[in-house]
C-alpha positions in Angstrom: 96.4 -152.1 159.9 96.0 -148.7 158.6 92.4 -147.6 157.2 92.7 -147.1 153.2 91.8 -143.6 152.4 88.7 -143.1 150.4 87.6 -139.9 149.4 83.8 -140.4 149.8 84.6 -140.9 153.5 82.6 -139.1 155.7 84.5 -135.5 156.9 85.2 -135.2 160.2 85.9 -131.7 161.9 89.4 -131.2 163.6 91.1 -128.5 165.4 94.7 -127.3 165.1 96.6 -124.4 166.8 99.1 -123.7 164.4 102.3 -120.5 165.2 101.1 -117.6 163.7 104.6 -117.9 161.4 103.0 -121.4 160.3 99.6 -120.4 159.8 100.9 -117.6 157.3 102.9 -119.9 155.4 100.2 -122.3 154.9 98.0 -119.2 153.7 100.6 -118.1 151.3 101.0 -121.6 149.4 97.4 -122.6 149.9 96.5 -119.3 147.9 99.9 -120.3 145.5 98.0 -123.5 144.5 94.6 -122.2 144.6 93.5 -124.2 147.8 91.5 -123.6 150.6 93.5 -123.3 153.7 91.7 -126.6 154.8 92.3 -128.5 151.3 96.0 -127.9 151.6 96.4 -128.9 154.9 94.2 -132.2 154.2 96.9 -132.8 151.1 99.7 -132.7 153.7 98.3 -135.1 156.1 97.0 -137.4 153.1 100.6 -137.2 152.0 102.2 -137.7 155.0 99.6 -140.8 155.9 100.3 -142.2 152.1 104.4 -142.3 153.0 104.1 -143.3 156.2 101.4 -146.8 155.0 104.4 -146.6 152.2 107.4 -147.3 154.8 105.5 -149.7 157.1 104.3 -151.8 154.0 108.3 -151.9 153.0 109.5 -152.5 157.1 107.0 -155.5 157.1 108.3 -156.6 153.7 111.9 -156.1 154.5 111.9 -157.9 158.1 110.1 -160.8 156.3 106.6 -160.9 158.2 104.3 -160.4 155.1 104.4 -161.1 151.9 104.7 -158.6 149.1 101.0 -159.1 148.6 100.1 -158.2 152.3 102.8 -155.4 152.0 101.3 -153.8 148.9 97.9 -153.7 151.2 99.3 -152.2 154.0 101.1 -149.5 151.9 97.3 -148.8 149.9 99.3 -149.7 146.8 98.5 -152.6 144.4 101.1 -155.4 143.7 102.6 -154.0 140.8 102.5 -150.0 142.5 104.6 -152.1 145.3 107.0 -153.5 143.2 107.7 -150.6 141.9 108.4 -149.1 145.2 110.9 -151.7 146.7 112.8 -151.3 143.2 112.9 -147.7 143.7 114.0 -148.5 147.5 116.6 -150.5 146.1 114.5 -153.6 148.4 115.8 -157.0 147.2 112.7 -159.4 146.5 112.6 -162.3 149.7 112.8 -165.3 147.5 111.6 -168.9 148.5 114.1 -171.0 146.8 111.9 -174.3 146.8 109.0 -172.7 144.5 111.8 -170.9 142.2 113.3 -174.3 142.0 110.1 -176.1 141.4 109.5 -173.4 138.6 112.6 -173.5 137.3 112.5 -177.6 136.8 108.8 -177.4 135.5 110.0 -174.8 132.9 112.9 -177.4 131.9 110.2 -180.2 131.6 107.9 -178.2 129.7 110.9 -177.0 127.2 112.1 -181.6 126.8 108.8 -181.9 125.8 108.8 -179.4 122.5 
């Protein structure tokens, strides 16, 4: 499982070699958004790290091996944030019929009794 990111976590130091055409267009939109070289590049990566927790969470939940509780975890989103996501992704929920039909009867029970 992916590591949540949390921004009090200690910094550590990592190199890049980056094409000289790269490095200049980093540069250019760093300076564009008022960023440090280094704080832009650490928004792409977070970015890229969000998306890809994002996909597995939805893979997992989509192939049926977690639920969308453990699904939300591994995409660092909560339940609702998740939800929100497969409907977006156009991810039909994985339904259980026994609890929906054990709902669905306790609802009709509840409603004779009124």
């Amino acid at each position: 499982m992916v590591k949540k990111i949390d921004e009090k976590d200690k910094m550590n130091v990592k190199t890049l070699r980056l094409k000289d055409s790269l490095s200049s267009i980093v540069y250019t939109i760093a300076k564009e958004k008022n960023l440090t070289e280094s704080e832009y590049i650490r928004s792409l990566i977070e970015k890229d790290i969000s998306e890809y927790r994002v996909s597995k969470g939805i893979e997992a939940y989509k192939n049926n091996l977690v639920n969308i509780s453990a699904a939300s975890e591994i995409a660092g989103l909560s339940y609702r944030e998740f939800l929100e996501v497969l409907e977006i992704n156009r991810v039909h929920l994985n339904l259980d019929t026994i609890p929906l039909e054990y709902g669905i009867t306790s609802i009709k029970k509840s409603l004779k009794k009124k």
